[in-house]
C-alpha positions as CSV (number, residue, x, y, z in Angstrom):
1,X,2.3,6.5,-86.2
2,X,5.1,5.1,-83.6
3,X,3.0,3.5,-80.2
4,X,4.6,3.1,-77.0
5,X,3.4,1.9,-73.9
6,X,2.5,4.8,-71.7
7,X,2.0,2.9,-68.4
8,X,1.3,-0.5,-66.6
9,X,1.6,-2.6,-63.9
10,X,1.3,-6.4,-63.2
11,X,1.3,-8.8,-60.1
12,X,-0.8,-10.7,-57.9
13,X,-4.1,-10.2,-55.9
14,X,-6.2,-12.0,-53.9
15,X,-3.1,-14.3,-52.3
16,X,-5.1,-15.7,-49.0
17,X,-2.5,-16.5,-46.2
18,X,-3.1,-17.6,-42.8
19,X,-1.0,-18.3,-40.1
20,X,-0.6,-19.9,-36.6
21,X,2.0,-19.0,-34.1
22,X,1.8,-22.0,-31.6
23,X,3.0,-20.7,-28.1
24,X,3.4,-23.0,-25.4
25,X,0.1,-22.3,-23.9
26,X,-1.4,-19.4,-26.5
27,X,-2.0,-19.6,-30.0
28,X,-1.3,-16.3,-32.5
29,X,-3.6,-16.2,-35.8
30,X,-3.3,-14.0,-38.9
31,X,-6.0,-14.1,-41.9
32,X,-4.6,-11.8,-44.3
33,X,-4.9,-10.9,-48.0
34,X,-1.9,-9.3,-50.0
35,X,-2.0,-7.6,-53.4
36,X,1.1,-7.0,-55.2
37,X,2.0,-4.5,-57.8
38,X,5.3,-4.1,-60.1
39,X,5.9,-1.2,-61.9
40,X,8.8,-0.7,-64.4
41,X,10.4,-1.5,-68.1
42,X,8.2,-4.0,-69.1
43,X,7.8,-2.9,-72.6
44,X,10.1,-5.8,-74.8
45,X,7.3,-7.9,-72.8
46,X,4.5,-6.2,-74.5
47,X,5.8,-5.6,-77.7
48,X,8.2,-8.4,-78.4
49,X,6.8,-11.2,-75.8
50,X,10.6,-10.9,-74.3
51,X,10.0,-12.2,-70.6
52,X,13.8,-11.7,-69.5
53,X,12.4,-9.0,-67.0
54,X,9.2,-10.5,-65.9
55,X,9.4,-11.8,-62.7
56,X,6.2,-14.6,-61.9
57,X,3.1,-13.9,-60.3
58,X,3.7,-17.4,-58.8
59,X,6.6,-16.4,-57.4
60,X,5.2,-13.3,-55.6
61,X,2.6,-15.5,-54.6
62,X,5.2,-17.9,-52.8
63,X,7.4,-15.3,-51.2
64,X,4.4,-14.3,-49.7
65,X,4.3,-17.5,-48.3
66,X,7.8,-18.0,-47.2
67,X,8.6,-15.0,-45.9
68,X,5.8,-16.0,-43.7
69,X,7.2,-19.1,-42.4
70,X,10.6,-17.6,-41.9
71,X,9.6,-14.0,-40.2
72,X,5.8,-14.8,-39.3
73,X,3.4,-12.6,-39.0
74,X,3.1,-9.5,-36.3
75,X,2.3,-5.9,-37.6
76,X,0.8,-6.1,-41.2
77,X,2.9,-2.7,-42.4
78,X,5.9,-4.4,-41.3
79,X,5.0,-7.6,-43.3
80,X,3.9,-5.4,-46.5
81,X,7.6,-3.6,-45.8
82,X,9.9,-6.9,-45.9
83,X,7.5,-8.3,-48.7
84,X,8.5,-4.9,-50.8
85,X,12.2,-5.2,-49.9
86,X,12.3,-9.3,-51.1
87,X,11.1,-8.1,-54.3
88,X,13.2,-4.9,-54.9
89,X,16.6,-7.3,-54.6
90,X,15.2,-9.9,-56.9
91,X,17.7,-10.2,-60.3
92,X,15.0,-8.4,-62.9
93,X,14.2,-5.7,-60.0
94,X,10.9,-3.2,-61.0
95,X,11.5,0.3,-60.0
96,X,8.3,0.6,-57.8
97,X,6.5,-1.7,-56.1
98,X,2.6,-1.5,-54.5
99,X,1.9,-3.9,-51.5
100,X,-1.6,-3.8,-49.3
101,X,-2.5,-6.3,-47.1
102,X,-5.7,-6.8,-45.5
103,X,-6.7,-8.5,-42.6
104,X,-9.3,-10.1,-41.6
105,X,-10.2,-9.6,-37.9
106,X,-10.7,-12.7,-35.2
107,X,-11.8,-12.6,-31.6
108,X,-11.4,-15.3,-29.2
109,X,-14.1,-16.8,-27.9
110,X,-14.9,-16.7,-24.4
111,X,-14.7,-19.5,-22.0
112,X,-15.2,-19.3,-18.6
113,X,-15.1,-15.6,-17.9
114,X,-11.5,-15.6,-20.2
115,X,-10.6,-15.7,-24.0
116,X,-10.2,-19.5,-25.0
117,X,-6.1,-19.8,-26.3
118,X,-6.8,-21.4,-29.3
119,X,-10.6,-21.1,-30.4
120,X,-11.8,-17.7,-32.4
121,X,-14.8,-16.0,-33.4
122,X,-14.8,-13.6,-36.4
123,X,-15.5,-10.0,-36.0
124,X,-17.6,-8.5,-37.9
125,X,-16.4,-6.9,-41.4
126,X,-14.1,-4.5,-40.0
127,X,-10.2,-5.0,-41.3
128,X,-7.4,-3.9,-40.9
129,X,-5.3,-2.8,-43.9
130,X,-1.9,-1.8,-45.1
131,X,0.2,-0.2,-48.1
132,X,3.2,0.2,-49.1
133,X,4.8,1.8,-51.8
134,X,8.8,1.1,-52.5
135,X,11.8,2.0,-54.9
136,X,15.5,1.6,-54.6
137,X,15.0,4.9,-53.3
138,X,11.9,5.5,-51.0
139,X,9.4,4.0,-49.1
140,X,6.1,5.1,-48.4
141,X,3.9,3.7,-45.3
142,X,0.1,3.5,-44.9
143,X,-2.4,2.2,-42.3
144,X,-5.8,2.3,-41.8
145,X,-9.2,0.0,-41.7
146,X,-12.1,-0.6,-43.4
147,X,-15.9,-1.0,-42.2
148,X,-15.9,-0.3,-39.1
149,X,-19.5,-0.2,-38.0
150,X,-20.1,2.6,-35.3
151,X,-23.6,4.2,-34.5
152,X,-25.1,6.3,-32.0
153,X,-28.5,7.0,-31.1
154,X,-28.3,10.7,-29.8
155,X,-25.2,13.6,-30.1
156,X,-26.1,14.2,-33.9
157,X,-28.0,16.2,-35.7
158,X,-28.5,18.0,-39.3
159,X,-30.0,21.9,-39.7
160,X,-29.3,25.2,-41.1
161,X,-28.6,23.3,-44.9
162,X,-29.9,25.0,-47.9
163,X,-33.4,24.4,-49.3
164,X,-35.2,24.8,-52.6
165,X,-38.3,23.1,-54.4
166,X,-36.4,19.7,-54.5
167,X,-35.9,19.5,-50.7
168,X,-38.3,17.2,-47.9
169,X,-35.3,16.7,-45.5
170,X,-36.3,17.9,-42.2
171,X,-34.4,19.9,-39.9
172,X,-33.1,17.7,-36.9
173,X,-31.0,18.4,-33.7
174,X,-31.3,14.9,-32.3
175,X,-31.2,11.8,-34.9
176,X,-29.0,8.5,-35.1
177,X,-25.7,8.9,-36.7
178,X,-24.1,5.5,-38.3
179,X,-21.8,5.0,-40.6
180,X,-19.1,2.4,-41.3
181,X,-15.4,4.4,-41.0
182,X,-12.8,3.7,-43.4
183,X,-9.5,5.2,-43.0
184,X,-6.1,5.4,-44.3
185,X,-2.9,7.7,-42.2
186,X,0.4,7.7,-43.7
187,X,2.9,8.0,-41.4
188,X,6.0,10.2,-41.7
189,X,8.4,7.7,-40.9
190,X,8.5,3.9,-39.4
191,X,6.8,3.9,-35.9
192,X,8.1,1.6,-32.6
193,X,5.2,-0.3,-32.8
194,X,2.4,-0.3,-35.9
195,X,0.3,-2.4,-34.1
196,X,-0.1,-0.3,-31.1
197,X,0.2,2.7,-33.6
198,X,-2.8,1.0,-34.8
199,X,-4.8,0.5,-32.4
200,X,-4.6,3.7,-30.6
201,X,-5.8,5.5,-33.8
202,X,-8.3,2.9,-33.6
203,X,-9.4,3.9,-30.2
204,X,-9.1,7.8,-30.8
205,X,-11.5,7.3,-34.0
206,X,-13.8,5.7,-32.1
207,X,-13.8,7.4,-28.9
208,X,-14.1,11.1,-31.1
209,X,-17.2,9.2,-33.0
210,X,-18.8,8.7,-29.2
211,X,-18.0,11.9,-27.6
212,X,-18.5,14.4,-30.3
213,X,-21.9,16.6,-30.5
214,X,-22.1,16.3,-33.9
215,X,-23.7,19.2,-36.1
216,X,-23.3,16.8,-39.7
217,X,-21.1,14.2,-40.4
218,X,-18.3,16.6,-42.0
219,X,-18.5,18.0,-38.3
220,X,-17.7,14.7,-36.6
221,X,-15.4,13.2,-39.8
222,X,-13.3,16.8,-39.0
223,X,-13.1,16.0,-35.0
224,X,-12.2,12.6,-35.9
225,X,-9.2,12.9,-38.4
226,X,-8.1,16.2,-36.0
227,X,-8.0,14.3,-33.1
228,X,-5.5,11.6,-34.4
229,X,-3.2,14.5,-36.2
230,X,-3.2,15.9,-32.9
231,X,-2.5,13.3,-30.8
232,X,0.1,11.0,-33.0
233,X,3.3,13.0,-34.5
234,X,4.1,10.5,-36.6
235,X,1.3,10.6,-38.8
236,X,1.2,13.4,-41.8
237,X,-1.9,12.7,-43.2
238,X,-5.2,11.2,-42.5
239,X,-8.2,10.0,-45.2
240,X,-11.7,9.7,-44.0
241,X,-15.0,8.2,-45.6
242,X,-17.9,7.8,-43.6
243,X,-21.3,6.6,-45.4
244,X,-24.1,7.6,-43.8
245,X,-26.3,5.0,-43.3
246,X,-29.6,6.7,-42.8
247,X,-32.1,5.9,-39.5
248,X,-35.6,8.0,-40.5
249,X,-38.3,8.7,-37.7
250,X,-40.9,6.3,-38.7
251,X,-44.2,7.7,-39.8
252,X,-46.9,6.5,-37.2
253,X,-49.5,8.5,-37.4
254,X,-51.4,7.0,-39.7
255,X,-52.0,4.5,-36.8
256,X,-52.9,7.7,-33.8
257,X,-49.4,7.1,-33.0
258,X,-46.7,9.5,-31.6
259,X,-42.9,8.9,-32.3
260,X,-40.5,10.7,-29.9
261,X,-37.1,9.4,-31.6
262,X,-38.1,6.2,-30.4
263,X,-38.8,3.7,-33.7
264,X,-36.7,4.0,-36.8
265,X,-36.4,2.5,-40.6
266,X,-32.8,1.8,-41.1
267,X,-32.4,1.6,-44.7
268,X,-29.1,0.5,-46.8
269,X,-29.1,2.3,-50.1
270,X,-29.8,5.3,-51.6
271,X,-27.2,6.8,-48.9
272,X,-25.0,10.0,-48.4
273,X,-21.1,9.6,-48.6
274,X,-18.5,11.9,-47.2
275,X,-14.8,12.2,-47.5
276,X,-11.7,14.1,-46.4
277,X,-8.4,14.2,-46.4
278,X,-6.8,16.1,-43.2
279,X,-3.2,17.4,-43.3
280,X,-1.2,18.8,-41.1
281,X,-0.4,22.3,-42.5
């Protein structure tokens, strides 16, 4: 029976990078994390242990680091970009290439009523991530971020679901909703700015979260991904996940206690997930 190799990928993950950008009287930092992915004729490799076409993870690794010192670091999509571009005009060139980047969020600390220049506090496990996918012949661009932990503690509620002997959920019209968002948009074509790109979707995510009157979470996830389609042209599609990270009315009254939405268990697992995909038609 004749075997071929039906698909496969190699490269590098996990290649930690941080850098400083020393203005006169400011510094800039960057924490990322970059995985790489070739795609391509790699089959004499696994058959016949012929390396002509396979280009080093150590290498990928080190362009990582020098296109760093010779570009820096500003928008993380335009870093995965040139990275993907290096690597399509090496010698033994794959035919697609997969680069994310993740970074890791810091916040400078405060000092006197301002942000210090060069001291930093890390957020908390939000990030901000990137992909993107390249040939000879196309490019595809994605954004998002990961964990970003929103709550509220009115605005949301849960009724009118089905119910059958399995079923102790109460109806609710006023109950904390908080999730951590993750996100990806891919745009439609390269943007002025990602970072501002960025951070407006940022701000449109969570001002949606905030102001919505929320009848479930596919309610609010819906407001949220519509609002960004609406507001930013450039983006043709946006992905949503939103855990719900469940707040119950604490029983009291066992102890001749009442509990008017005012004391809560927060608990961390089992917990509901919900996803989407919004498109523009």
């Amino acid at each position: 029976m004749p075997i071929r190799l039906a698909e496969n990928r190699y490269g590098k993950s996990q290649v930690r990078l941080v850098t400083v950008a020393r203005g006169t009287d400011r510094h800039e930092l960057k924490d990322v994390t970059v995985d790489i992915r070739l795609t391509g004729d790699f089959e004499a490799a696994h058959r016949d242990g012929d390396n002509s076409r396979v280009y080093p993870t150590d290498s990928m690794k080190n362009s990582v680091y020098i296109l760093a010192r010779r570009h820096g670091i500003d928008a993380i999509e335009e870093f995965a970009r040139r990275l993907a571009r290096h690597l399509l005009e090496r010698e033994s060139a794959p035919s697609g290439i997969d680069v994310r980047v993740a970074e890791r969020l810091w916040n400078r600390i405060p000092i006197g009523g301002g942000p210090h220049p060069h001291a930093f506090v890390a957020g908390a496990g939000e990030r901000r991530t990137a992909r993107v996918e390249a040939s000879a012949a196309a490019e595809r661009v994605e954004a998002g971020l990961e964990d970003l932990v929103v709550l509220k503690t009115t605005g949301s509620g849960f009724a009118g679901f089905p119910r059958d002997e399995t079923t102790t959920l109460a109806e609710t019209s006023d109950r904390i909703l908080a999730t951590a968002i993750d996100a990806t948009w891919r745009y439609t074509a390269p943007v002025a700015s990602y970072s501002a790109t960025w951070q407006a979707v940022r701000g449109l995510l969570l001002e949606t979260f905030a102001e919505h009157d929320s009848l479930s979470v596919q309610h609010t996830l819906w407001a949220m991904g519509e609002r960004v389609l609406e507001s930013v042209a450039e983006i043709a599609e946006i992905s949503l996940r939103l855990p719900n990270r469940h707040h119950l009315r604490a029983d009291l009254a066992p102890f001749g206690l009442d509990n008017p939405n005012l004391v809560f268990v927060a608990t961390s697992e089992p917990y509901g997930v919900i996803e989407a995909t919004l498109t523009r038609s």
